[in-house]
Backbone as a chain_set.jsonl record, in Angstrom:
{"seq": "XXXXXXXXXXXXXXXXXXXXXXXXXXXXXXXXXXXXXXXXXXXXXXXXXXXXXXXXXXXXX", "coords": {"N": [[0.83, -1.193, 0.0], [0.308, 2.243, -1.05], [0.074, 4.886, 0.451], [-1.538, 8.088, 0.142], [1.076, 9.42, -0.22], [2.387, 10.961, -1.874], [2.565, 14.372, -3.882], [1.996, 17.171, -5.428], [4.018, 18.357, -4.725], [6.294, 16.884, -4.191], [6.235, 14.393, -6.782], [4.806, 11.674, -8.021], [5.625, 9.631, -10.389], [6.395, 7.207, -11.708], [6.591, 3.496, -10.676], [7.858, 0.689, -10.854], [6.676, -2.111, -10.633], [7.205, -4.867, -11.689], [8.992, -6.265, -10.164], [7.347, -7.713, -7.744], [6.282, -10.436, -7.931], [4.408, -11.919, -6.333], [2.291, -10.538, -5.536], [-1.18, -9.686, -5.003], [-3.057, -7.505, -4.62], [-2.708, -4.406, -5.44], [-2.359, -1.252, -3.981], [-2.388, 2.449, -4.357], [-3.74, 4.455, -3.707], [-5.124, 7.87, -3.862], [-2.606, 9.7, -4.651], [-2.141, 11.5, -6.235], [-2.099, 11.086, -8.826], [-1.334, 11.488, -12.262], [-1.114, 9.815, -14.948], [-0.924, 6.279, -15.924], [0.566, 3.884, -17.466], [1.427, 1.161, -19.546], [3.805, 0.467, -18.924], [4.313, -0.209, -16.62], [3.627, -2.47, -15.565], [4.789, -3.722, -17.222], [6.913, -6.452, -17.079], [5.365, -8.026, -14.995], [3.698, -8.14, -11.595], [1.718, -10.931, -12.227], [-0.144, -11.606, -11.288], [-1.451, -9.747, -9.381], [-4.947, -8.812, -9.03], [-6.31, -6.858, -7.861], [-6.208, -3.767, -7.925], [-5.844, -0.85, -6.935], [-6.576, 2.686, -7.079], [-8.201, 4.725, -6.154], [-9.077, 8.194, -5.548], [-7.042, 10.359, -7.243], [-5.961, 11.775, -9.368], [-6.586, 11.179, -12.226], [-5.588, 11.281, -15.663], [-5.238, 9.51, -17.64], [-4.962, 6.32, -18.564]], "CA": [[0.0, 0.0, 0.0], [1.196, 3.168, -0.651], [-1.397, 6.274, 0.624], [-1.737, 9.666, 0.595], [2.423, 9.695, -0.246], [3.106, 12.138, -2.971], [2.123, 15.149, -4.097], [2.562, 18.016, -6.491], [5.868, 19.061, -4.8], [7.093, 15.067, -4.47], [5.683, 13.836, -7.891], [4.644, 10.37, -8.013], [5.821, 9.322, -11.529], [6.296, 5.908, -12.211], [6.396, 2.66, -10.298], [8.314, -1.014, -11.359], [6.069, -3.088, -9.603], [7.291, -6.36, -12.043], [9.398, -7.833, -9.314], [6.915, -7.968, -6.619], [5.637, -11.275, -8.509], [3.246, -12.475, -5.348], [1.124, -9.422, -4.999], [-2.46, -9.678, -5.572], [-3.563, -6.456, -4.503], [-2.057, -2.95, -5.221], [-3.22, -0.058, -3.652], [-1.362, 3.309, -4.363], [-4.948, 5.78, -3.773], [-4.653, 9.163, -3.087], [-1.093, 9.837, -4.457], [-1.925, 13.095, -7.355], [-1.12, 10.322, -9.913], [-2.226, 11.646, -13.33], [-1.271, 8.98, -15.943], [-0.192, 5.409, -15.635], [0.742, 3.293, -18.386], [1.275, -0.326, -19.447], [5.028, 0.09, -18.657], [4.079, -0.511, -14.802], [3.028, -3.885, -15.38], [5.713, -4.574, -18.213], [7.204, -7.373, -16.603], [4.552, -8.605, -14.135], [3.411, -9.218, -11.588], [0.722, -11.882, -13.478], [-1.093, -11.96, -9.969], [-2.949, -8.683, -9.617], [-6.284, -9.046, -9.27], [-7.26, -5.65, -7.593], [-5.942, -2.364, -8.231], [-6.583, 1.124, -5.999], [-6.191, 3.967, -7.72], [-8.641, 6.091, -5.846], [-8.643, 9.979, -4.855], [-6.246, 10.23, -7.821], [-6.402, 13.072, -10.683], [-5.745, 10.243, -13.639], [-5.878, 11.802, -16.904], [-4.514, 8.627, -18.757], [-4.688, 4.621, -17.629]], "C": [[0.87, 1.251, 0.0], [-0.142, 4.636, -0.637], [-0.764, 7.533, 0.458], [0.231, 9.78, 0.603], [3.328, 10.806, -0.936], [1.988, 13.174, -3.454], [2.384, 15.985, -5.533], [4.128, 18.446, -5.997], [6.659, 17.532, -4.755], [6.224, 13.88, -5.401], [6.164, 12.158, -7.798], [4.659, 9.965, -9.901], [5.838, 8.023, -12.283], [7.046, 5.132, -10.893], [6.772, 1.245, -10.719], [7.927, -1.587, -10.504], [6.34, -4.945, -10.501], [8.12, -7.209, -11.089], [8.912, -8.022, -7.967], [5.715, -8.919, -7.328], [4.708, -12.05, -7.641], [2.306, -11.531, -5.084], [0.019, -9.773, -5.813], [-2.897, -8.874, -5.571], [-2.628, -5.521, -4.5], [-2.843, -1.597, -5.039], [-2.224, 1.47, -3.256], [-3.033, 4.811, -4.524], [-4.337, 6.918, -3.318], [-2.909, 9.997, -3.398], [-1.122, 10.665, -5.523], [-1.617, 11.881, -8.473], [-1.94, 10.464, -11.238], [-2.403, 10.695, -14.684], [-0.373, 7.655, -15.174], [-0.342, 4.526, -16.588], [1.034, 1.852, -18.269], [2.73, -0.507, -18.836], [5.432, -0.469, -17.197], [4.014, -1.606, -14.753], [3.919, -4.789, -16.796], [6.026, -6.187, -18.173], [6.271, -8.308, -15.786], [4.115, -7.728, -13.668], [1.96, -9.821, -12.42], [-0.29, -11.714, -12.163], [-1.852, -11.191, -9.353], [-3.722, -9.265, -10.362], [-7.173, -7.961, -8.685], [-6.611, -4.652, -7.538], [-6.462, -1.232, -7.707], [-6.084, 1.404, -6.339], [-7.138, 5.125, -7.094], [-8.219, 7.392, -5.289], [-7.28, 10.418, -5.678], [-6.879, 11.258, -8.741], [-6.259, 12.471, -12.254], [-7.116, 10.76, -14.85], [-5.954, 10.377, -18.025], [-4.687, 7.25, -17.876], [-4.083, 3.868, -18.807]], "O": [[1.851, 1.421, 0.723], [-0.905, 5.087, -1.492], [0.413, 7.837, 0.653], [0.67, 10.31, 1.624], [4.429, 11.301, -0.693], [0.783, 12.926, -3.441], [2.888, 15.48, -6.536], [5.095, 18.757, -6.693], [7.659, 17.329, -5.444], [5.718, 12.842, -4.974], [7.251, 11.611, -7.612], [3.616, 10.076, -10.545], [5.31, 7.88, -13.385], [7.848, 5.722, -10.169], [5.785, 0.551, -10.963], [8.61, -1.733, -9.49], [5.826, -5.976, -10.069], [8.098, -8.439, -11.059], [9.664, -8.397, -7.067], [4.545, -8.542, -7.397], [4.13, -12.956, -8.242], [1.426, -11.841, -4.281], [0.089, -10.092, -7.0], [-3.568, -8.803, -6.601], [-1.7, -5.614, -3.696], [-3.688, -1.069, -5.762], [-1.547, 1.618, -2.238], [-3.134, 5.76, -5.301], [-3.34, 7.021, -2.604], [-2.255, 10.652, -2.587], [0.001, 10.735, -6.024], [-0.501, 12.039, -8.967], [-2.969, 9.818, -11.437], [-3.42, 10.693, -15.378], [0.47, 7.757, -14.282], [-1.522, 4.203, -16.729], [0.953, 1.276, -17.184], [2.939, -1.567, -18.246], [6.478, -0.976, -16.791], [4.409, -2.041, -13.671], [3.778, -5.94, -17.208], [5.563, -7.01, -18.962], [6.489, -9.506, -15.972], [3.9, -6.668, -14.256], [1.283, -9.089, -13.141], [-1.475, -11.748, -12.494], [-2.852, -11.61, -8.77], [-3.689, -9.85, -11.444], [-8.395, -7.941, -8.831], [-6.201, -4.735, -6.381], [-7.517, -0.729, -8.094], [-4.939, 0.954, -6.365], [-6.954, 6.301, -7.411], [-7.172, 7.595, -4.673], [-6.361, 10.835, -4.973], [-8.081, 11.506, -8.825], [-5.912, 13.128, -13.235], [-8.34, 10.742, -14.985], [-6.655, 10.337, -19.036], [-4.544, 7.212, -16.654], [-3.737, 2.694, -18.677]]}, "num_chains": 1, "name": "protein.A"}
């Protein structure tokens, strides 16, 4: 989980979550995050199955 961590002055930009290959759930709500692309999930993990993104300003998925 990562909450309420970043902002506009500590920009939350990108994320390599492929070598945390046991996670089922990621939850990064609340973190100003305006786009997030396929490059996050390049590698893995295969095992998400639920995704938080709320309280987020996302322009782009």
């Amino acid at each position: 989980s990562i909450h309420f961590s970043f902002n506009e002055d500590y920009e939350f930009k990108y994320l390599n979550v492929s070598q945390y290959k046991a996670i089922t759930d990621l939850d990064i709500e609340g973190n100003e995050l305006t786009e997030m692309g396929n490059d996050w999930f390049k590698d893995g993990p295969t095992n998400v199955r639920n995704l938080f993104i709320m309280t987020h300003y996302s322009e782009k998925l």
